[in-house]
Structure formats: C-alpha cells, structure tokens
C-alpha positions in Angstrom: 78.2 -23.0 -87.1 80.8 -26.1 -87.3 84.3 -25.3 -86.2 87.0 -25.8 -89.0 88.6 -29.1 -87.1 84.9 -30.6 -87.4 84.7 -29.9 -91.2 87.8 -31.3 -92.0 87.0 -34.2 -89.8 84.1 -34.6 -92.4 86.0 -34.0 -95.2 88.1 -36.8 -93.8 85.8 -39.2 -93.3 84.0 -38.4 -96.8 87.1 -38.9 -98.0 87.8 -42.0 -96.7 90.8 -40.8 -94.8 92.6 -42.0 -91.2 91.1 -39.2 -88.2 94.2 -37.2 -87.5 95.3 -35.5 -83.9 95.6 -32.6 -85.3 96.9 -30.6 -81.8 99.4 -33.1 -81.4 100.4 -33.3 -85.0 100.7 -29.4 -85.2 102.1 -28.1 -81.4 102.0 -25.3 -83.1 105.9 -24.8 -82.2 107.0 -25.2 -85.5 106.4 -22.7 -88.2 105.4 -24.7 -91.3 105.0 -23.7 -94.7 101.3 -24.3 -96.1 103.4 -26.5 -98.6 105.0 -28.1 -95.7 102.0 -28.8 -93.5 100.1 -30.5 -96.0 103.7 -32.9 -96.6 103.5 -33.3 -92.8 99.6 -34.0 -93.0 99.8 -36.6 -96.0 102.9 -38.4 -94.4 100.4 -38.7 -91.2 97.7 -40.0 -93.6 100.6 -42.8 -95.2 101.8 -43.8 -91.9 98.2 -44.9 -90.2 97.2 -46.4 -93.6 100.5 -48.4 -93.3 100.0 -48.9 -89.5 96.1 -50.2 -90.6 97.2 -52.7 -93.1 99.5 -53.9 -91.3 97.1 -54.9 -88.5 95.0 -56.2 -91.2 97.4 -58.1 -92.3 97.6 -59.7 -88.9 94.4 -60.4 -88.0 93.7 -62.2 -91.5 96.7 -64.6 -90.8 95.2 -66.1 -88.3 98.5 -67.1 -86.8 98.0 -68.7 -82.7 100.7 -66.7 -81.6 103.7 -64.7 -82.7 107.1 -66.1 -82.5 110.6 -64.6 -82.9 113.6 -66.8 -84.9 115.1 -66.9 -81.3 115.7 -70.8 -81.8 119.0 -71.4 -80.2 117.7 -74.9 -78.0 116.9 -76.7 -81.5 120.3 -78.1 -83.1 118.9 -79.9 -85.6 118.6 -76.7 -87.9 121.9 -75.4 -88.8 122.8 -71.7 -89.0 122.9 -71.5 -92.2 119.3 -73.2 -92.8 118.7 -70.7 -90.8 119.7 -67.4 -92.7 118.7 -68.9 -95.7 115.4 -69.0 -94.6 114.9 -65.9 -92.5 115.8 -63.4 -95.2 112.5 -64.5 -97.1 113.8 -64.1 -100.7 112.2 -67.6 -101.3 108.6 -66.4 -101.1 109.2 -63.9 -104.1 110.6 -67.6 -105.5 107.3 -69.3 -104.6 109.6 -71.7 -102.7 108.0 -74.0 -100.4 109.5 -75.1 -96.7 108.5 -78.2 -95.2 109.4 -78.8 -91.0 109.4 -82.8 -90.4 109.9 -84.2 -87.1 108.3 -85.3 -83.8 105.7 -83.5 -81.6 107.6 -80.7 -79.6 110.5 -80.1 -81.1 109.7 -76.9 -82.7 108.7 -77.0 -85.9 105.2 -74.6 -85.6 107.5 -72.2 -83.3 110.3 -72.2 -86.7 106.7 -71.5 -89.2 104.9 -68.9 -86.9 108.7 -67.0 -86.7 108.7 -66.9 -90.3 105.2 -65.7 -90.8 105.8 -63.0 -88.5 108.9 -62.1 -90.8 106.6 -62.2 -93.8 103.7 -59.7 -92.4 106.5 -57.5 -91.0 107.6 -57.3 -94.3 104.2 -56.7 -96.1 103.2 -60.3 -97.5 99.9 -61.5 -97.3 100.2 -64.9 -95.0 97.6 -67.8 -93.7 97.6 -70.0 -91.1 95.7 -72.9 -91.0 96.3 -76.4 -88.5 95.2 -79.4 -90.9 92.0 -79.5 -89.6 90.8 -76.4 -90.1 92.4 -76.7 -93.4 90.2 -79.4 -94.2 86.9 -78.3 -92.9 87.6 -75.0 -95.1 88.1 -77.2 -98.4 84.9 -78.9 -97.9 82.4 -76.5 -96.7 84.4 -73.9 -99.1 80.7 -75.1 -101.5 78.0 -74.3 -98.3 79.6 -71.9 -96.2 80.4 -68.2 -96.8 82.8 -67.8 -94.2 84.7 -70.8 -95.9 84.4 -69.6 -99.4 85.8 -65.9 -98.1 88.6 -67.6 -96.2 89.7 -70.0 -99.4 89.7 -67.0 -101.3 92.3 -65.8 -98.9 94.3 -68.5 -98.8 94.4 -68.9 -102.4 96.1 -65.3 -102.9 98.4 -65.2 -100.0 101.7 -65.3 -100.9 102.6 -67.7 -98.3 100.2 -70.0 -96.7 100.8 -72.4 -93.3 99.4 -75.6 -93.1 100.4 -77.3 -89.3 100.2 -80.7 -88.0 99.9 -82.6 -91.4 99.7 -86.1 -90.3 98.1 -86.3 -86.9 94.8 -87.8 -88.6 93.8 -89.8 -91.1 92.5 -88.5 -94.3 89.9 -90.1 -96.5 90.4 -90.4 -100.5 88.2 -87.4 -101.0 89.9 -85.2 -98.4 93.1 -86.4 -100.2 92.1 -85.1 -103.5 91.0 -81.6 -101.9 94.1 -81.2 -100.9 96.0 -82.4 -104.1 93.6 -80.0 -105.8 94.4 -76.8 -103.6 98.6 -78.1 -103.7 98.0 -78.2 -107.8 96.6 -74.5 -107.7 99.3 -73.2 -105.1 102.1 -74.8 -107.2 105.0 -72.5 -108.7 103.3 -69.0 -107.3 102.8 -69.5 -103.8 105.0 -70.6 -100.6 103.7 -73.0 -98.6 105.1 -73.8 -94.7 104.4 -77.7 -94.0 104.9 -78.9 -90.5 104.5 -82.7 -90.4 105.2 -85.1 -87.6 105.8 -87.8 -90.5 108.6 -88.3 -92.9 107.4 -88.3 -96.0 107.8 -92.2 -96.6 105.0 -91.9 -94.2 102.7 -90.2 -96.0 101.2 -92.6 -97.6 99.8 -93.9 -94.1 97.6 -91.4 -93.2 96.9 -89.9 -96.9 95.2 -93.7 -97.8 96.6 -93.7 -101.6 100.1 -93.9 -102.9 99.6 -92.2 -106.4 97.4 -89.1 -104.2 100.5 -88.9 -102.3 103.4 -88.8 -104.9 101.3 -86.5 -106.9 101.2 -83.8 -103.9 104.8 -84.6 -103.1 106.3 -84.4 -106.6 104.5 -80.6 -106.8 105.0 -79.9 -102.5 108.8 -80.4 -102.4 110.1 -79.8 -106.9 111.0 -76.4 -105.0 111.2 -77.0 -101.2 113.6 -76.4 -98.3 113.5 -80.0 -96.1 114.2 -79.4 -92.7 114.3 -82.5 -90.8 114.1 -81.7 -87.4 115.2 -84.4 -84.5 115.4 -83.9 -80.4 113.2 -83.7 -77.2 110.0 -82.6 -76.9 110.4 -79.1 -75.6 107.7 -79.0 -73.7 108.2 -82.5 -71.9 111.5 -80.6 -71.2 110.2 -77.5 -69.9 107.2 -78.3 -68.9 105.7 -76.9 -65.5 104.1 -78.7 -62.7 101.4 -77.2 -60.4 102.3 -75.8 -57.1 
C-alpha cells in the first residue's frame, strides 16, 4: 500500500506541479489550519514555479557571463546615463541602447549589467555576438536549432547584439539584418555594442542606403552612449608567473 506522501507525490507530478519537501515545509511546530496549510502549500508551489522560470529565463539568454552596473573605472558614461538606463522603464518603451567605442573599454560589461537587470526583473532577454547573430539569420531556413532560437529572439523583449563591426558583411547578410531591425522596430529593445561610430558603418555593412535604412529604424528611439578610454584589459591585464 503507497504511503500518503507517495500519492501526493503522484498527484503532483500528474499534476504538473514542483516536488515539495514536505518535512521541512511542515516541522510540524506550527499548528496550521487545513485552510492555512494549503495557503502555505500553494505559496511553496508559486515560489519554485517563480524560482524555475527564472532559471529559464537565464539559460535562454544565453548571456557569457553576468555582470553587475558596478562601472565606476569608465568615465565616459555619466551618472545620469546611468540611472536613466538602469531603471529599465525604456524596454516597456521599446527603446533601443546603442554602446560605441573601442575594444575594452566596457561596453559588453555596461549590456550584460543591464540584461542581468532585465531577467531579474522578469523580461525575456537574448544575447547574441554578431556572428552568431548571423549564422542564426541564415541557417534560420535549414536548421531547427536556428529556427527555434529566431523565434526567441524575435519575442524577447530586449535582444543583445555584441561586436557589430569587427567583420565585414556581405550585401545579403546586410539585408538579413535590415530585415530582422525592420521586424524588431517600435516593440522591442535592442542593446548594440559597436567598435565603430556610426559614420563607419557604412565600411563594413558594404552599402550606404542598407545602412541608413537600419540606422534611421536602430537609433529614431535610442540612447547613444559614446564610450572613450583605455582598454581595460590592456590596463589590468595579468602576466604569467
């Protein structure tokens, strides 16, 4: 014969339900209600579903590392830029943020900050470098895994691209990325980091009206941040001992 804690264990699973510790969650030391246990039970149940989609959350952002908005070493972004940004309202605005400057001075640390911010406070986020971005967008036709992950990207709320302007892009690459910009346009946040200005753009995107027609729909609601300094890491880097 099954002991009660092993039928509701089935019950639980049948129902589709988060496995509870039940000793811990009942010491028996307090003297519940019926009405009471089952508030104490559900509230279990809403925290671990909250607790699950939140590592969900994580694992489909894809982000390289998480990062705090401890940025006190980079001067070029101002305190206010800085609160502006870090209270998020602008992804409910489908505002878009793009980081411009040279390699190491921060601008993926400023972007993986944020998205941590975001998934802490329940948005869908992706995380993509540029080249990954691109192989998505043109095996998103042959490949499942690309199709799934487009998908994703498509309904995040806010969506990362990283080191735009590292490599060259041909004309059709060009397009697929005016095409997914187009889509994103007015409903989603995007997070550009770029090691070009955007006078630049032009140089490794191959076509002039390509680029002013993912400009004019990147930045008609966009937070510049021109970022200037040191590489970081040259700064801190480590030598073997």
């Amino acid at each position: 014969m099954m002991r009660p804690i092993d039928r509701v264990t089935g019950l639980l699973s049948d129902l589709r339900m988060n496995p509870v510790n039940f000793e811990a969650l009942f010491d028996g030391e307090n003297m519940l209600s019926p009405l009471e246990s089952v508030e104490l039970f559900l509230l279990e149940q809403q925290r671990l579903r909250v607790q699950k989609q939140n590592l969900l959350r994580r694992r489909r952002a894809n982000l390289p590392a998480e990062k705090t908005m401890d940025f006190g070493f980079q001067r070029s972004v101002s305190k206010e830029q800085m609160l502006r940004l870090s209270d998020m309202t602008w992804v409910e605005q489908a505002y878009n943020v793009c980081f411009l400057g040279p390699p190491g001075v921060g601008k993926t640390h400023l972007a993986l900050s944020l998205a941590v911010k975001g998934l802490n406070l329940g948005y869908a986020v992706a995380f993509e470098t540029l080249d990954t971005f691109m192989k998505i967008l043109k095996t998103a036709e042959i490949s499942g895994a690309s199709k799934q992950r487009l998908k994703y990207l498509s309904k995040a709320a806010l969506v990362i691209v990283d080191e735009v302007g590292f490599m060259p892009l041909s004309p059709a690459e060009a397009n697929l990325i005016f095409s997914f910009v187009s889509s994103m346009a007015e409903r989603t946040s995007m997070i550009i980091t770029s090691n070009k200005g955007f006078d630049e753009w032009v140089e490794f995107l191959g076509d002039a009206t390509i680029t002013t027609a993912i400009l004019d729909r990147l930045i008609h609601h966009c937070e510049i941040i021109n970022m200037t300094g040191d590489s970081y890491r040259l700064k801190h880097r480590k030598s073997i001992t």
